[in-house]
BAVO-132237 format. One record per residue (C-alpha): x, y, z; residue in one letter. Coordinates in steps of 0.05 Angstrom, whole numbers, padded with zeros to 5 digits, always signed. Example, Ala and Ser with C-alpha at 12.3 -4.5 7.8 and 13.67 -1.06 7.14 Angstrom:
REM BAVO-132237
+00246-00090+00156a +00273-00021+00143s 
//
This chain:
REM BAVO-132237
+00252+00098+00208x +00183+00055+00212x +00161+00107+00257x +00185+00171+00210x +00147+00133+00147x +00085+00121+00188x +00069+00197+00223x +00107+00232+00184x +00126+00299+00206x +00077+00292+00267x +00118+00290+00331x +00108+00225+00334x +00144+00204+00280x +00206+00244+00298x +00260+00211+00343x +00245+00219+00415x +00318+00232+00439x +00340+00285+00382x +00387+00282+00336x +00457+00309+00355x +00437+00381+00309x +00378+00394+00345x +00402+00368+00414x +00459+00416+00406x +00425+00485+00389x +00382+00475+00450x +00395+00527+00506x +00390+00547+00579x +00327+00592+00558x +00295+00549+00513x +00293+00501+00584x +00265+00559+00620x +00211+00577+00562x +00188+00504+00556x +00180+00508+00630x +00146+00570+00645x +00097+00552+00589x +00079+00474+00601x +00095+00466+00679x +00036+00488+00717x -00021+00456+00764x -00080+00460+00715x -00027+00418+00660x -00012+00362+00708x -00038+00299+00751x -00017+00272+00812x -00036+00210+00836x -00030+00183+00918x -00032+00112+00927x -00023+00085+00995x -00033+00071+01071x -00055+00142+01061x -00144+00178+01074x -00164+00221+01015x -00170+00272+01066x -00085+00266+01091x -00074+00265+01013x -00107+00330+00994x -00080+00358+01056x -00011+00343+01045x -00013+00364+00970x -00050+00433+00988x +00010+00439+01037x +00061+00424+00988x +00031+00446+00921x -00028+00499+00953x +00018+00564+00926x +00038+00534+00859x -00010+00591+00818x -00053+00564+00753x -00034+00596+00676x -00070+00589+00619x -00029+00536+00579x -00028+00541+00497x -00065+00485+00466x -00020+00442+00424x -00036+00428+00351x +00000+00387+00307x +00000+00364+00234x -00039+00309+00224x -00001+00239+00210x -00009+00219+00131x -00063+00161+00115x -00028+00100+00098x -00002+00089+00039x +00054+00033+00015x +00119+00058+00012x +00188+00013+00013x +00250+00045+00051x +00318+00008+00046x +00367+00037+00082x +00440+00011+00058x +00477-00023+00106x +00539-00059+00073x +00564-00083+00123x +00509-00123+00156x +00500-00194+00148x +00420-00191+00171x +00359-00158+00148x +00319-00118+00200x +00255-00121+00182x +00195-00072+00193x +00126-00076+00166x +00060-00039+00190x +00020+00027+00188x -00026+00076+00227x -00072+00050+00276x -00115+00078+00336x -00102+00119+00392x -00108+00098+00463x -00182+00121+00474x -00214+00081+00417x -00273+00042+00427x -00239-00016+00386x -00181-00018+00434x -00180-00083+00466x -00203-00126+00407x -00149-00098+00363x -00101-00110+00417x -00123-00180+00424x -00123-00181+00344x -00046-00151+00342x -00033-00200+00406x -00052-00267+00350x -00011-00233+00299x +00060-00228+00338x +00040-00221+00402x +00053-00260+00481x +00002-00310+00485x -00003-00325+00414x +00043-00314+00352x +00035-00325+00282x +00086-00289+00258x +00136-00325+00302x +00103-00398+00279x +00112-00380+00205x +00179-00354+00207x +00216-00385+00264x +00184-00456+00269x +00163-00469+00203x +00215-00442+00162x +00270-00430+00211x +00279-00354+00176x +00287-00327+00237x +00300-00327+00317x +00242-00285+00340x +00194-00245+00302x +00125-00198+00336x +00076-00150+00329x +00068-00094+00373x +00006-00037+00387x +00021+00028+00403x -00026+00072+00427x -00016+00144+00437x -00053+00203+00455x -00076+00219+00383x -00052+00164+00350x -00021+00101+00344x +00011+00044+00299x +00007-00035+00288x +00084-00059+00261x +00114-00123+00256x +00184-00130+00267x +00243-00182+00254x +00304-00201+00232x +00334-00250+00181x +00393-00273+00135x +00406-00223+00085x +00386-00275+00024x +00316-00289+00057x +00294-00217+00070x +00252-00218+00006x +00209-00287+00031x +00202-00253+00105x +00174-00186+00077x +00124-00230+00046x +00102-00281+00092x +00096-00214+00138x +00047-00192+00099x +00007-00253+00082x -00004-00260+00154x -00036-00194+00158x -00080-00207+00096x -00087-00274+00136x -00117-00242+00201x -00170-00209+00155x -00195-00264+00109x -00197-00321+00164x -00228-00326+00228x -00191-00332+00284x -00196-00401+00329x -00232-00405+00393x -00158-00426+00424x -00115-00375+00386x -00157-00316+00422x -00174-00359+00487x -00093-00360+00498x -00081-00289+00471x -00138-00272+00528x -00100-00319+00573x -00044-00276+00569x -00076-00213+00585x -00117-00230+00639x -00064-00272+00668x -00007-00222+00671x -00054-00163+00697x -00036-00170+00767x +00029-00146+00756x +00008-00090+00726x -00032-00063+00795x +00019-00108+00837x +00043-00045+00876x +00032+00021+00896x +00074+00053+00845x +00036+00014+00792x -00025+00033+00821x -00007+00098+00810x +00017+00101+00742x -00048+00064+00717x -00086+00112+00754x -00042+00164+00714x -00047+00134+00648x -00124+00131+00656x -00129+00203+00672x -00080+00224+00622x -00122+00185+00559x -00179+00204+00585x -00203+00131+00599x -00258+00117+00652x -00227+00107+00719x -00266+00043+00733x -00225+00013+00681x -00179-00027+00724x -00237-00064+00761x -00267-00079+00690x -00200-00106+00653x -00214-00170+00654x -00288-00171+00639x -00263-00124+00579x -00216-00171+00547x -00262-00241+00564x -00320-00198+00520x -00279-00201+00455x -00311-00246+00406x -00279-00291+00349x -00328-00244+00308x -00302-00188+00338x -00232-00193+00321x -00258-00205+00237x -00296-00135+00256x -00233-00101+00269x -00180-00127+00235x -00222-00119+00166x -00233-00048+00187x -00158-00028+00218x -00115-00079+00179x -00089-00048+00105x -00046-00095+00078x -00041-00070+00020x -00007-00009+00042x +00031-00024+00097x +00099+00026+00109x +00165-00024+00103x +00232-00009+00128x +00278-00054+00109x +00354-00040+00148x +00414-00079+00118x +00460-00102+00050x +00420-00076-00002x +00461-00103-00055x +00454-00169-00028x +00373-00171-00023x +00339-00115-00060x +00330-00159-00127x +00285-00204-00088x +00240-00153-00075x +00200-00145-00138x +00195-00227-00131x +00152-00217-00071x +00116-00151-00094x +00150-00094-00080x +00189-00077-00143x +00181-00005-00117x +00228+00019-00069x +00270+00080-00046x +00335+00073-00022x +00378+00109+00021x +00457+00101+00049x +00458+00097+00125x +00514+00150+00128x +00466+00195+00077x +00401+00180+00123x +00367+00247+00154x +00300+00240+00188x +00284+00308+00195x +00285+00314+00114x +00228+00310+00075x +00261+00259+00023x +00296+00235+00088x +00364+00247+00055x +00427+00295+00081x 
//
């Protein structure tokens, strides 16, 4: 649903797996179509990472691949996501006892220049290596067990959302404190310790990433495929040690819009969507799970 709210009708925001409908009416030719248009050599990468000469790797793939013949492939367009705006979904759930919780809105795609200091930023918000979320909600006010913020980053877009879960009676106070902590990330500089451990993180756990062959590979592949410079892995670290205190104010006053953040709000609707104009969002649409339809435009059946 966060997803749907965010891109709209931009693939993107549609759900990756199907729905059962559109699952269903696809057919042996359609298969066939999709392949004779998209599979070709000039519309894919392959990456050889190994005990392995660049010459024995371009030999072996000439061998294997050398008669696979090159078609012009049909630039893909889509619809542009929708700029962010605040909208409230509450999708009735009366039989749940908890409150999923998601708040966020459009952010940058992979090949941004702002990147890794709005990672790092998104990384103090809810992220490994520091969490302010999960310090306001969980150990402060015990409203939750967990709470984060994740950044996505796609080809030609991406999203910032946080993302949690609480007792139906304290959904209202979690939406807020949510979004105090992204007004939060804007108006206040961020410590010298908060990013040194969010940097701590990064740097730290990048070995794994490039630990083996096959992860070689797929970095190498994800590089290529953004269109990121290929010296990238070598420079990681001196990338995310760069971001500044003043940095992270840069972007987070730029990217952050708290004030109209997409929230999805899954549960007992009769048993929290009074508190909502409490906390600021006396505006709200509401749908019944069994009524839900993604691929609507008022996202009802």
């Amino acid at each position: 649903m966060f997803d749907r709210l965010v891109y709209g009708f931009h693939p993107y925001g549609l759900p990756e797996t199907g729905t059962p409908e559109t699952v269903g009416s696809i057919t042996r030719g359609d298969l066939l179509a999709y392949h004779q248009k998209y599979f070709a050599p000039n519309n894919a990468i392959l990456a050889v990472v190994g005990d392995i000469t660049a010459d024995e790797a371009f030999a072996e793939a000439k061998k294997v691949f050398g008669d696979w013949e090159r078609h012009d492939v049909p630039a893909m367009s889509f619809i542009d996501p929708p700029e962010p705006t605040r909208r409230v979904l509450v999708v009735n759930k009366p039989d749940a006892v908890q409150t999923e919780v998601r708040v966020g809105h459009i952010g940058v795609p992979r090949k941004s220049p702002d990147y890794m200091a709005l990672n790092l930023a998104v990384r103090i918000l809810g992220g490994e290596g520091s969490n302010r979320l999960h310090q306001v909600l969980r150990t402060e006010r015990a409203l939750t067990y967990g709470a984060q913020a994740m950044f996505d980053t796609l080809k030609w877009s991406g999203d910032i959302e946080a993302e949690t879960n609480t007792r139906s009676e304290a959904t209202g106070e979690v939406l807020r404190l949510i979004v105090d902590e992204f007004w939060r990330l804007q108006r206040e500089r961020v410590s010298e310790r908060e990013l040194a451990d969010a940097k701590a993180y990064l740097t730290g756990s990048f070995p794994l990433t490039i630990e083996t062959p096959d992860a070689i590979a797929q970095q190498v592949l994800i590089a290529v495929f953004y269109g990121l410079p290929l010296d990238q892995l070598q420079t990681y670290r001196d990338r995310v040690n760069a971001v500044t205190p003043a940095d992270i104010e840069r972007v987070a006053r730029f990217y952050l819009r708290p004030g109209e953040v997409s929230v999805v709000l899954v549960g007992n609707a009769s048993a929290f969507a009074s508190q909502l104009r409490g906390v600021g969002f006396g505006q709200f649409e509401t749908v019944d799970l069994d009524k839900l339809d993604l691929l609507k435009p008022n996202l009802k059946r």
